[in-house]
C-alpha positions, 0 to 999 in steps of 0.5 A: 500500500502507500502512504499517500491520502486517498484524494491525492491518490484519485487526483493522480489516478483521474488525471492519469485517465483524462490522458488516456495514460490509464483506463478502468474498468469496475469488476464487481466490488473493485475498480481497477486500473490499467495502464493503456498501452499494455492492455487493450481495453477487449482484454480487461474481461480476460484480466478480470477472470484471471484475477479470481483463483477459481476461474483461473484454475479453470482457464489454466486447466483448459488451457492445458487440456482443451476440451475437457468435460465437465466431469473431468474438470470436476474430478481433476481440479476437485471442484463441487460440481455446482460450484464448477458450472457457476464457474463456467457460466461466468467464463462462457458469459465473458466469452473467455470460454467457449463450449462445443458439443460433441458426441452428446457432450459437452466440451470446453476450450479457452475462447481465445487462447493467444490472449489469455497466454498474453495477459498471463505472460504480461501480468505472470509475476502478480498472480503469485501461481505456479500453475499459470508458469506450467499453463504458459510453458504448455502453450508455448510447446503445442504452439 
């Protein structure tokens, strides 16, 4: 945290925003800010997600095995199955996850991958998860 008052903080942050230096987005309780030139703004909904340990379990997963099932999913990541389909319903509301039916299941795959690993690789040092490394270096070897 810092030591500076709180209006001076919004002071910098406003100005910051009216230069277009930054923008920000509010994601359920927290507003948070990016800086523009290193994320464009289609990817803000990808950073939301990743920012929550659950979802990004999820995307991580998914990036590691496309096409998963839900009962997959649910077993590997030992996920209740009612909190994984919550889950998933988020992911596939902000389009970070797609789902595929196939031979009467259904099948799940990161939406677009380039952009998550991008966000991942970008950010990799906040998300303090060996699991996004692991994620990322499999990208990096299928692609």
């Amino acid at each position: 945290m810092t030591a500076l008052p709180l209006g001076v903080v919004r002071y910098h942050l406003e100005r910051l925003q009216r230069d277009e230096l930054l923008f920000s987005k509010e994601d359920r309780h927290f507003r948070r800010f990016f800086p523009s030139s290193e994320l464009p703004k289609g990817r803000t909904e990808t950073f939301d997600v990743l920012r929550q340990e659950g979802l990004r379990r999820i995307v991580l997963h998914l990036l590691n095995s496309p096409g998963a099932t839900h009962g997959s999913m649910a077993a590997v990541l030992s996920i209740p199955a009612s909190t994984l389909s919550t889950h998933l319903a988020t992911l596939l509301r902000k389009k970070v996850v797609r789902r595929e039916r196939r031979e009467g299941r259904n099948m799940y795959f990161v939406a677009d991958e380039e952009s998550v690993v991008k966000v991942l690789v970008v950010y990799r040092q906040s998300f303090l998860d060996k699991r996004v490394d692991q994620a990322i270096s499999t990208y990096l070897k299928r692609g």
